[in-house]
LUMMITI-711461 format. One record per residue (C-alpha): y, x, z; residue in three letters; chain. Coordinates in nm, 4 decimals, m for minus. Layout:
! LUMMITI-711461
+----------+----------+----------+-------+------+
|        v |        u |        w | kolse | firo |
+----------+----------+----------+-------+------+
|        Y |        X |        Z |   ALA |    A |
...
+----------+----------+----------+-------+------+
This chain:
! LUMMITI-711461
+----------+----------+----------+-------+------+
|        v |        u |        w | kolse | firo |
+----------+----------+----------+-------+------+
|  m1.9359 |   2.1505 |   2.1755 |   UNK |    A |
|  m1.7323 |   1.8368 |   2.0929 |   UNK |    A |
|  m1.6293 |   2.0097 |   1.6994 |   UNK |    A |
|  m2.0733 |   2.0430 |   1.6479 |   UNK |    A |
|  m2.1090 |   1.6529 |   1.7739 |   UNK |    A |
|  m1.8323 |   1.5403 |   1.5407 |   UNK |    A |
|  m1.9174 |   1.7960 |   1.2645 |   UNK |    A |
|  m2.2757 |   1.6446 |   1.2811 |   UNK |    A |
|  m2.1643 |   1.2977 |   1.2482 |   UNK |    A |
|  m1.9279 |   1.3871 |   0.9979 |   UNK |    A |
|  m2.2061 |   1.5230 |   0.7432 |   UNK |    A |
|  m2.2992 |   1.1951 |   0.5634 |   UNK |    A |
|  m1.9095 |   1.2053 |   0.4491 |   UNK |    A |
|  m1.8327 |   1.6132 |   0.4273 |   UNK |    A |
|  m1.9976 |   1.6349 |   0.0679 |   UNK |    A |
|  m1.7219 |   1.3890 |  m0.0499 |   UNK |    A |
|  m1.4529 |   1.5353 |   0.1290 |   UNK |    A |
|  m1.4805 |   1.9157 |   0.1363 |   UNK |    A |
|  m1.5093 |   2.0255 |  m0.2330 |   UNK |    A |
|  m1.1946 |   2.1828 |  m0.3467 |   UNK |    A |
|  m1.1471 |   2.0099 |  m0.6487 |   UNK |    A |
|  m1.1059 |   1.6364 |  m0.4162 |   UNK |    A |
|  m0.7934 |   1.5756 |  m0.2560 |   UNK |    A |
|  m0.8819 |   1.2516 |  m0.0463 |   UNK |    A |
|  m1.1417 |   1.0011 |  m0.0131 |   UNK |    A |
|  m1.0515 |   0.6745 |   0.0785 |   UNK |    A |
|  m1.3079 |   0.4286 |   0.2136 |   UNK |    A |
|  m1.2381 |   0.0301 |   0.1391 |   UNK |    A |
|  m1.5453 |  m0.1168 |   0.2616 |   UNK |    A |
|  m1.9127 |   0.0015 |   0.3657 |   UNK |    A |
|  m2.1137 |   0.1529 |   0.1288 |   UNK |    A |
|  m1.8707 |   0.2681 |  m0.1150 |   UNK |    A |
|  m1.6546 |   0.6246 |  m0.1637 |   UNK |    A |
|  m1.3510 |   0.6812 |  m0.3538 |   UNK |    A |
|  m1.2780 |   1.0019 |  m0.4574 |   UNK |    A |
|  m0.9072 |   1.1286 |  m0.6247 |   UNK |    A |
|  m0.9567 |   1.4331 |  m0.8024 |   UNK |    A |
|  m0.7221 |   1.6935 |  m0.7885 |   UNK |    A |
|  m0.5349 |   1.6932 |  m1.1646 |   UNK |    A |
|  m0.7809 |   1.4559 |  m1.2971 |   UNK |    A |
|  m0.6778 |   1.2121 |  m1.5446 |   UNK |    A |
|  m0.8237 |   0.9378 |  m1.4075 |   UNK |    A |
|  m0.7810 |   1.0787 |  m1.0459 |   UNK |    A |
|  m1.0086 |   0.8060 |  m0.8381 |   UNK |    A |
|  m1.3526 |   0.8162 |  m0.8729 |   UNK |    A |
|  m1.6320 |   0.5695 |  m0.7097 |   UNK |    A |
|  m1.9661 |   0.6583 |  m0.5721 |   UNK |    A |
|  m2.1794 |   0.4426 |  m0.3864 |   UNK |    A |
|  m2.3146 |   0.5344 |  m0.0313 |   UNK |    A |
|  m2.5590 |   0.3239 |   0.1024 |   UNK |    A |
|  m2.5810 |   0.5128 |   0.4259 |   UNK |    A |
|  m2.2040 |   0.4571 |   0.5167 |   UNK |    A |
|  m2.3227 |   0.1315 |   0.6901 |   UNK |    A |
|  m2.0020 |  m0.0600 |   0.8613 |   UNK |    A |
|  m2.1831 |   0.0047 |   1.2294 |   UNK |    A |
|  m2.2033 |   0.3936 |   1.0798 |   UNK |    A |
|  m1.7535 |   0.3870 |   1.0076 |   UNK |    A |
|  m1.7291 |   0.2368 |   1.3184 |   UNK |    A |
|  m1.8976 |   0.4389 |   1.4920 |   UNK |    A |
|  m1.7545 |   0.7248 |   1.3585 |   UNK |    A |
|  m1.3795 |   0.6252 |   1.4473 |   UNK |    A |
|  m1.4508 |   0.5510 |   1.8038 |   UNK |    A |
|  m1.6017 |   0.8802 |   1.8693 |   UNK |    A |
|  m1.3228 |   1.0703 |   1.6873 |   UNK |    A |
|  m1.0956 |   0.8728 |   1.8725 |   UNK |    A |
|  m1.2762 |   0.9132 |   2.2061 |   UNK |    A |
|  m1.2703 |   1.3337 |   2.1511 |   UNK |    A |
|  m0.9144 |   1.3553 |   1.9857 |   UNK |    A |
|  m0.8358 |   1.1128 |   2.3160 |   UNK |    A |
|  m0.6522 |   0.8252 |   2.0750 |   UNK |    A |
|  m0.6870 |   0.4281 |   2.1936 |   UNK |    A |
|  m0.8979 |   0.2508 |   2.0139 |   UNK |    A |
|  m0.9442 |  m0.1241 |   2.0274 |   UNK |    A |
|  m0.9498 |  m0.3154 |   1.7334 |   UNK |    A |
|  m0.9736 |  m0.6542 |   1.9199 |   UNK |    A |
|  m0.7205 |  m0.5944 |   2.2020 |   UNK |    A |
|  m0.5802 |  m0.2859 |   2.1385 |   UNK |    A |
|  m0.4739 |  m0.0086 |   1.9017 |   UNK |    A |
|  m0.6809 |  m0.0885 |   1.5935 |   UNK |    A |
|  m0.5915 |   0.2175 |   1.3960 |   UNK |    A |
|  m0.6983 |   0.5893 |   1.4933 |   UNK |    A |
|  m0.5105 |   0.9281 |   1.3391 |   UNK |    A |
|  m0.6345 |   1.3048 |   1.4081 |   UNK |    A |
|  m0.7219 |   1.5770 |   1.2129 |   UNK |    A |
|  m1.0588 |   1.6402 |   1.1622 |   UNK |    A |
|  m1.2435 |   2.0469 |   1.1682 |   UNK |    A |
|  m1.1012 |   2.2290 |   0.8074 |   UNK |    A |
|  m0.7276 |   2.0455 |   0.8957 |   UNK |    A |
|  m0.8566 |   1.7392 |   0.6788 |   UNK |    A |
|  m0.6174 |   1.4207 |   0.7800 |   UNK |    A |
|  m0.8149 |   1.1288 |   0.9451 |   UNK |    A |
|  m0.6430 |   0.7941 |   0.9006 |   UNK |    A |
|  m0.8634 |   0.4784 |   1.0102 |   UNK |    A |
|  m0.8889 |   0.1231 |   1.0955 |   UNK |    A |
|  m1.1376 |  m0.1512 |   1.1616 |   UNK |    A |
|  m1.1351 |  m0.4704 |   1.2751 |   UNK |    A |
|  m0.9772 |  m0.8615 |   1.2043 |   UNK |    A |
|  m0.6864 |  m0.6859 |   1.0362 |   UNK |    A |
|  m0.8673 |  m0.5143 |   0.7455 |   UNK |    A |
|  m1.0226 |  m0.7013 |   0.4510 |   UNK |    A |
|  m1.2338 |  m0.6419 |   0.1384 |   UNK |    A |
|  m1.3055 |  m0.9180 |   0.0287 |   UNK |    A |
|  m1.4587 |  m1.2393 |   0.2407 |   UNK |    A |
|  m1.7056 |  m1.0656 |   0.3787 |   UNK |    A |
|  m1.4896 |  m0.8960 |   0.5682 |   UNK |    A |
|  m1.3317 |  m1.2335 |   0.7364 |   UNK |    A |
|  m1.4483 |  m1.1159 |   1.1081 |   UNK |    A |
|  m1.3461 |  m0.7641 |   1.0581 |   UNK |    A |
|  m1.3817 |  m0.4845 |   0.8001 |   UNK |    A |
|  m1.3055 |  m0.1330 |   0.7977 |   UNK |    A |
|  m1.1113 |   0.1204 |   0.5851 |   UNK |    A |
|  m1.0302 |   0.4794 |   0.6237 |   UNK |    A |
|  m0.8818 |   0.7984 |   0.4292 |   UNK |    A |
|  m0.9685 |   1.1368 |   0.4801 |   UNK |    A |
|  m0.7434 |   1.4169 |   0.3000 |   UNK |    A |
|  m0.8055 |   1.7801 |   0.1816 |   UNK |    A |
|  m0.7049 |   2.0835 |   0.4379 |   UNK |    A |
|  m0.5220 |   2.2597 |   0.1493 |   UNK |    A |
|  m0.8475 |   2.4704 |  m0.0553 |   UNK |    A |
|  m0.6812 |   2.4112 |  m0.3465 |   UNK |    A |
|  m0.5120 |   2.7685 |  m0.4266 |   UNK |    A |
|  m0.1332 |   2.6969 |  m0.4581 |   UNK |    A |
|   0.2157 |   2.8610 |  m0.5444 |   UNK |    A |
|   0.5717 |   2.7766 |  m0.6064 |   UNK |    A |
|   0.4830 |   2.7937 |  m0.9796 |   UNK |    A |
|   0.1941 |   2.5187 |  m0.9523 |   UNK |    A |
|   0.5229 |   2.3141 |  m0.8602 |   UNK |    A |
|   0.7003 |   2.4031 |  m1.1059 |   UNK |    A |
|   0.9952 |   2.6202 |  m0.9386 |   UNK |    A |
|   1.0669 |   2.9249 |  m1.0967 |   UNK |    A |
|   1.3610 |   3.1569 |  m1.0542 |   UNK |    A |
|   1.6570 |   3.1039 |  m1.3295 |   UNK |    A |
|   1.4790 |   2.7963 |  m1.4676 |   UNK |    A |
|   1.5978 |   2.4407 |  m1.3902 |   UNK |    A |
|   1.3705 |   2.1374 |  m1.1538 |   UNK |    A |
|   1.1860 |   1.9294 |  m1.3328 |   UNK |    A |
|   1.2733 |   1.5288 |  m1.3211 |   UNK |    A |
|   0.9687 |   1.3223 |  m1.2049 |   UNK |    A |
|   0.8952 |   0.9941 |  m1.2540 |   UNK |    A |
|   1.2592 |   0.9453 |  m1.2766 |   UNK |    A |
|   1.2925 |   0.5697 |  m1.3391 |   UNK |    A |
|   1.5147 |   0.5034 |  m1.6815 |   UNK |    A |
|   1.7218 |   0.2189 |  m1.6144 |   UNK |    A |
|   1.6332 |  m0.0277 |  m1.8978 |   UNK |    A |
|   1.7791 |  m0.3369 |  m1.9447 |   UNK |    A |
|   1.6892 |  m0.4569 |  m2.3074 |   UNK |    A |
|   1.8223 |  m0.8133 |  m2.4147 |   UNK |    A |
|   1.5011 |  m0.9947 |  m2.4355 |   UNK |    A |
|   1.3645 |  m1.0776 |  m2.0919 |   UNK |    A |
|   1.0368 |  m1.0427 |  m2.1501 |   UNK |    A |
|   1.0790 |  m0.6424 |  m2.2698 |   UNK |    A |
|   1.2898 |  m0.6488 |  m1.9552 |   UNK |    A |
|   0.9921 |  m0.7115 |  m1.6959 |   UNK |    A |
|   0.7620 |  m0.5442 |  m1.9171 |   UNK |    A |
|   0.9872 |  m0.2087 |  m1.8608 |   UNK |    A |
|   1.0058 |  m0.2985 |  m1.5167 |   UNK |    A |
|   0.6089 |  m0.2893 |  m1.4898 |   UNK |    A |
|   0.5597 |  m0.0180 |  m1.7362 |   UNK |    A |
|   0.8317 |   0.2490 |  m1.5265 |   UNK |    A |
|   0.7402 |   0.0982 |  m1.1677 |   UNK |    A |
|   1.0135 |  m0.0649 |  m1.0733 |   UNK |    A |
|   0.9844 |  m0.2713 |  m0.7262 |   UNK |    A |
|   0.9585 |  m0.6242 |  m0.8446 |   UNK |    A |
|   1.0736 |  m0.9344 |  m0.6250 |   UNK |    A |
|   0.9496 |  m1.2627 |  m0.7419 |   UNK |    A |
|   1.1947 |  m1.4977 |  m0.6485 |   UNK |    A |
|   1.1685 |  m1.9146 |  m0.6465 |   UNK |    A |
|   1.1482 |  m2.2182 |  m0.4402 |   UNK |    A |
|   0.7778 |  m2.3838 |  m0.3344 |   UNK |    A |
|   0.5113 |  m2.4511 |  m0.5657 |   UNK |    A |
|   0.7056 |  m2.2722 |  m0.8722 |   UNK |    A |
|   0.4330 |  m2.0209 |  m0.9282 |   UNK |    A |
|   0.5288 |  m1.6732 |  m0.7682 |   UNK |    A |
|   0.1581 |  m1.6485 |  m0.6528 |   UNK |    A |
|   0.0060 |  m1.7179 |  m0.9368 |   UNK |    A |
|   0.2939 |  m1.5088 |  m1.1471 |   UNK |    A |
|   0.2408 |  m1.2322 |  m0.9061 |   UNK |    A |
|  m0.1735 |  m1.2641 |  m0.9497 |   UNK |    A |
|  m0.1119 |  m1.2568 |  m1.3693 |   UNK |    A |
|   0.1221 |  m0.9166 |  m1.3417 |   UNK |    A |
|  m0.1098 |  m0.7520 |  m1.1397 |   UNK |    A |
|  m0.3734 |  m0.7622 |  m1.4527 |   UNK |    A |
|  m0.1169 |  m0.5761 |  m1.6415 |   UNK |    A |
|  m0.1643 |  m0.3004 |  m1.3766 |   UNK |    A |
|  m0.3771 |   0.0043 |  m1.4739 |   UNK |    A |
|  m0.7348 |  m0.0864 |  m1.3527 |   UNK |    A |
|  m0.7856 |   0.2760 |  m1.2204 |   UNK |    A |
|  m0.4818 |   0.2328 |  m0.9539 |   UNK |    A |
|  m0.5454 |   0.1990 |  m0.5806 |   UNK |    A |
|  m0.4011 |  m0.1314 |  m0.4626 |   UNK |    A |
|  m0.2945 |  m0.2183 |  m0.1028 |   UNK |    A |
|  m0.1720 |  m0.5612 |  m0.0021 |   UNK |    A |
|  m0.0541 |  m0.6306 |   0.3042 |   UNK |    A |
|   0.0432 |  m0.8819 |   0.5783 |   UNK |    A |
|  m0.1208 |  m1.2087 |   0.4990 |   UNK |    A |
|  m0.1380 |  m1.2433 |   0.1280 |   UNK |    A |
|  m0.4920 |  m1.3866 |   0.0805 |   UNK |    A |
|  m0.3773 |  m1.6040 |  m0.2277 |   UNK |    A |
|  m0.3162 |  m1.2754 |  m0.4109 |   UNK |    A |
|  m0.5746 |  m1.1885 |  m0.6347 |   UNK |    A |
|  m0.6479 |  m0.8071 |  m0.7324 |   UNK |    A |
|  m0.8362 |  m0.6999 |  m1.0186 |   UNK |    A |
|  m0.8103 |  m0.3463 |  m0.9624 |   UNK |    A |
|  m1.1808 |  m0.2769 |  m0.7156 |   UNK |    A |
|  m1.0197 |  m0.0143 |  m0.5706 |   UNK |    A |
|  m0.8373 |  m0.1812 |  m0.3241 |   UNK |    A |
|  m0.7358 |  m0.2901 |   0.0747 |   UNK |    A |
|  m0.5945 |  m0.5436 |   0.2396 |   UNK |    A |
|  m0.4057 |  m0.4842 |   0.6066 |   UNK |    A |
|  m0.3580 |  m0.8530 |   0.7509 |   UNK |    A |
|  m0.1084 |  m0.8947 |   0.9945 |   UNK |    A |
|  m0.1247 |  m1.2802 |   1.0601 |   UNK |    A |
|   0.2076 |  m1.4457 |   1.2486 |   UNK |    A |
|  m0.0052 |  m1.6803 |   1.4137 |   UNK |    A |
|  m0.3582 |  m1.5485 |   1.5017 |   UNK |    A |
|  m0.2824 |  m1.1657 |   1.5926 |   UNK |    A |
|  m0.4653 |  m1.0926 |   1.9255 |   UNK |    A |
|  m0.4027 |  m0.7045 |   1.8797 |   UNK |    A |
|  m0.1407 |  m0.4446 |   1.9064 |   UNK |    A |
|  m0.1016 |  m0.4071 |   1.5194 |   UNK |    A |
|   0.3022 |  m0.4233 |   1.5048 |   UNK |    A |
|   0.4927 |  m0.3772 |   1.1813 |   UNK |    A |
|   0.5657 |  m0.0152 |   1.2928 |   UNK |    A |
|   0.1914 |   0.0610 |   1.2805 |   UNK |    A |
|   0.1569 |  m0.1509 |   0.9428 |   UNK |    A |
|   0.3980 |   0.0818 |   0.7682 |   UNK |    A |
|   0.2827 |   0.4587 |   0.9207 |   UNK |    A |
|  m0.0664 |   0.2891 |   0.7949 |   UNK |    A |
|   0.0353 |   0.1905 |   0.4449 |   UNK |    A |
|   0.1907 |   0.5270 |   0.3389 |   UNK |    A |
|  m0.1317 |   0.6903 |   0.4616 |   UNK |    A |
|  m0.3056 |   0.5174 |   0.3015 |   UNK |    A |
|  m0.1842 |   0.6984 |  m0.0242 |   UNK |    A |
|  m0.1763 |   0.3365 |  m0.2622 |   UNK |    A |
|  m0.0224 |   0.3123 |  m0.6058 |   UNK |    A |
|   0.0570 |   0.0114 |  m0.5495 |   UNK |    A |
|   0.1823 |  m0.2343 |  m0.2718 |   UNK |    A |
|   0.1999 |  m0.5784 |  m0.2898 |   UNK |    A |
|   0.3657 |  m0.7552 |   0.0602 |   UNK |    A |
|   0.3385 |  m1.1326 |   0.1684 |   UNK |    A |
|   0.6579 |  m1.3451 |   0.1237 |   UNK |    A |
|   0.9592 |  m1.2062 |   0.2758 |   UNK |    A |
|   1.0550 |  m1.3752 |   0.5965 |   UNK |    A |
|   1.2765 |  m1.2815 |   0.9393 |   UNK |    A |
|   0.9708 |  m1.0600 |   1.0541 |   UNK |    A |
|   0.8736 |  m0.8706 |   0.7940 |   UNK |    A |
|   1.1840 |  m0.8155 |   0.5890 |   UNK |    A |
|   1.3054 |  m0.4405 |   0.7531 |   UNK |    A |
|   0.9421 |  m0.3129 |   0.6873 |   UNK |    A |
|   0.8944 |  m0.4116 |   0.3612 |   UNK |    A |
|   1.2438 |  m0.2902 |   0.3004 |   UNK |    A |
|   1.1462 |   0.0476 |   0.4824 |   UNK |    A |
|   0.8240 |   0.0572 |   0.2258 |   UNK |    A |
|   1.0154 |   0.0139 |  m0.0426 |   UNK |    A |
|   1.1881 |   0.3176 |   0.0658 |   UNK |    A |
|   0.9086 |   0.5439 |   0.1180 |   UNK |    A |
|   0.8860 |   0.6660 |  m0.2751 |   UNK |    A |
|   0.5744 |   0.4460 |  m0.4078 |   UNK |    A |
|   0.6065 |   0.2663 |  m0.7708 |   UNK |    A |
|   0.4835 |  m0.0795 |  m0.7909 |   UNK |    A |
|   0.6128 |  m0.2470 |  m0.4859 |   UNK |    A |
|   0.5485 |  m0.6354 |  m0.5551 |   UNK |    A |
|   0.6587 |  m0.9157 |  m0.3178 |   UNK |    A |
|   0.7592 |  m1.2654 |  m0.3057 |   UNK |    A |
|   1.1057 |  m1.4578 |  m0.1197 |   UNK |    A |
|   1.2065 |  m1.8041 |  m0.1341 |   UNK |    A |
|   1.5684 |  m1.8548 |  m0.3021 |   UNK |    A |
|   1.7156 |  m2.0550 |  m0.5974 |   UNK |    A |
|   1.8204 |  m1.7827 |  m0.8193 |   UNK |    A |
|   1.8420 |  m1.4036 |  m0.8362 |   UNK |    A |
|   2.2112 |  m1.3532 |  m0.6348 |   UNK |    A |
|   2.0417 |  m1.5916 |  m0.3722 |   UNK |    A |
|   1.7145 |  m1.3864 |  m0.3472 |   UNK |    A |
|   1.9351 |  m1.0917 |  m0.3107 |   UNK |    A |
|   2.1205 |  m1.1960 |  m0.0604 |   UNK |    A |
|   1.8096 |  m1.3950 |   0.1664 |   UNK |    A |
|   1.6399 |  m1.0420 |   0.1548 |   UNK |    A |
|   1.9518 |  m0.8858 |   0.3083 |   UNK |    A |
|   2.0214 |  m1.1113 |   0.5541 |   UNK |    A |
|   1.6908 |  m1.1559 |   0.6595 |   UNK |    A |
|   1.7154 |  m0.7219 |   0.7055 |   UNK |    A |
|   1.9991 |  m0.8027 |   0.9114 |   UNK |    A |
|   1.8158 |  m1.0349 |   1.1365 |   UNK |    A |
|   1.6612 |  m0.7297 |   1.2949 |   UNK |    A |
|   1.8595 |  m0.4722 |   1.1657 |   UNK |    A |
|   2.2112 |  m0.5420 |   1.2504 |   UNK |    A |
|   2.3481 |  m0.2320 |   1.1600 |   UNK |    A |
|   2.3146 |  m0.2776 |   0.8135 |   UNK |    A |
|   2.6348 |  m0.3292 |   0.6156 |   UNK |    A |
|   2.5419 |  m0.6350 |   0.3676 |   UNK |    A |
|   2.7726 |  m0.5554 |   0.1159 |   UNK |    A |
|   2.6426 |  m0.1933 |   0.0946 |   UNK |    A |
|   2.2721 |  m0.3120 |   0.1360 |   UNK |    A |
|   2.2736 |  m0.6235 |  m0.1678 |   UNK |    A |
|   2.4560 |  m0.3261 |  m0.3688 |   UNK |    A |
|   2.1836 |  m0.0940 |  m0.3235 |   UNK |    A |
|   1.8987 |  m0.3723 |  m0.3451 |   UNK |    A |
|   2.0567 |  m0.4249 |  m0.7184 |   UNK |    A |
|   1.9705 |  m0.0485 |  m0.8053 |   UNK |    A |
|   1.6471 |  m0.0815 |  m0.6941 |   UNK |    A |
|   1.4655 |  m0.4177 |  m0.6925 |   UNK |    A |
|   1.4098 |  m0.6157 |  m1.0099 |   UNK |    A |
|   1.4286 |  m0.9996 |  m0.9641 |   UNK |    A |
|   1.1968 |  m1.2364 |  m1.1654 |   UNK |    A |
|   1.3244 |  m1.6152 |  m1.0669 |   UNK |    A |
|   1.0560 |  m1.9162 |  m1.1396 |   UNK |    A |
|   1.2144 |  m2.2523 |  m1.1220 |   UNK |    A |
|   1.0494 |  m2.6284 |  m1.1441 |   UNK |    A |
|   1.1048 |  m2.9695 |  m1.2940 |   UNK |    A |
|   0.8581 |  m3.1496 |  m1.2463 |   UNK |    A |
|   0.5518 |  m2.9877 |  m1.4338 |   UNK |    A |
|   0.7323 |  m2.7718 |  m1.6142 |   UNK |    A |
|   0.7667 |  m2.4341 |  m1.4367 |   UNK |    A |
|   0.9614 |  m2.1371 |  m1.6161 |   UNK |    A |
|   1.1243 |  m1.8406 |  m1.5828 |   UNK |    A |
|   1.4862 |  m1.8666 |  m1.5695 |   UNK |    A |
|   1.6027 |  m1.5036 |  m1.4553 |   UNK |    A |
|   1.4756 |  m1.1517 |  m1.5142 |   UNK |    A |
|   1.7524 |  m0.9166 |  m1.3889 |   UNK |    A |
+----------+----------+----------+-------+------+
């Protein structure tokens, strides 16, 4: 009885969901469907859907989450909600203060993904492992570190290298930041997260999760901010300034296999920013060697220092 009541409400969404040739929908704000195609080469796709109403999303999560049993309370609770839905499609949800659009959602928005229950027909060889023949390499990053710095953060962009904007106040990172995301393909899915509502995104196919230091009422922890984010399925993640409290889970996202991870720290130069990333990791995370884990942020992260005199602000470092 409960599958027909939740099958019912779920038919104003199903026809976006259930074809075989979609692999997810994600929903950013009322009234509008994205839709990423399997092998598509633009793989997200907008419709509008006037009938997806805000009161119709939220309604929806708090009755799956009432019949899957999951808290839901996006002013003084849990604001998120995971099952899976009839067909094994993946329900991922949240509403509430700490979901944004755009300014309309300032009092509360609402976002949710829902992905395929495996139609597609599959095989080892649609992955591309076959006996006697050796695995492809994907998306495997060339280190490139040509002479002029400007080719050197254009690589960086281009192969989707994790990019840390480094520089004291008022030299620019949020503005720098805002002008690189331009350079991003507008097709991309963006998510931004934590309290970055300086950062501008182009790209309309976007979310931000908002998880304020000073005005969260909920129980919306970092842990639930990252098993969100990586549902959420983005191409790109952009996190607020790097800090004691954030540090470890933007580390851990950074971790989790997505290109274009953008964020922001304050330090003088590139061995500083480094280094105040680490030991602002080891705040939390004591277990961390810092030798071992400045090594392994110099594989991975890019640095882009800004510095200021006066007026003039420039970039001084790209390493």
């Amino acid at each position: 009885m409960t599958n027909v009541v939740l099958e019912s409400l779920l038919k104003p969404l199903a026809d976006f969901y259930t074809p075989s040739f979609v692999e997810e929908i994600a929903i950013n704000h009322a009234g509008q469907v994205w839709m990423r195609l399997h092998g598509a080469r633009v793989p997200w796709v907008s419709y509008d859907a006037p009938n997806l109403s805000r009161q119709y999303l939220v309604d929806l999560i708090h009755t799956v989450a009432n019949i899957y049993d999951r808290p839901f309370d996006p002013t003084h609770g849990v604001p998120v909600v995971y099952a899976t839905l009839p067909g094994n499609h993946r329900f991922s949800a949240i509403a509430g203060p700490n979901v944004q659009y755009d300014e309309r959602d300032m009092t509360g928005g609402v976002a949710l993904n829902i992905r395929g229950g495996g139609a597609v027909e599959t095989s080892f060889e649609n992955y591309h492992l076959r006996q006697g023949e050796q695995l492809l390499r994907v998306k495997t990053r060339r280190v490139q570190r040509p002479d002029d710095p400007y080719e050197r953060l254009m690589a960086a962009i281009n192969d989707g290298s994790p990019i840390l904007i480094s520089g004291a106040t008022a030299t620019g990172k949020t503005t720098f930041l805002n002008h690189m995301l331009t350079l991003i393909d507008q097709n991309s899915r963006v998510i931004t997260v934590e309290d970055a509502r300086e950062i501008r995104v182009p790209q309309e196919n976007r979310v931000h999760f908002v998880l304020s230091r000073t005005e969260q009422n909920n129980d919306f922890n970092y842990a639930r901010l990252l098993d969100l984010v990586v549902r959420m399925t983005p191409d790109v993640i952009i996190g607020g300034e790097i800090s004691t409290d954030n540090a470890s889970v933007l580390w851990e996202m950074l971790g989790t296999g997505h290109d274009h991870f953008y964020t922001t720290i304050h330090a003088e130069s590139a061995d500083a920013a480094y280094a105040a990333f680490a030991d602002r990791i080891l705040h939390t995370q004591p277990a961390y060697n810092r030798t071992d884990l400045i090594a392994e942020m110099r594989k991975k992260i890019r640095v882009v220092q800004l510095s200021r005199d006066g007026a003039l602000r420039a970039v001084t470092e790209v390493v």
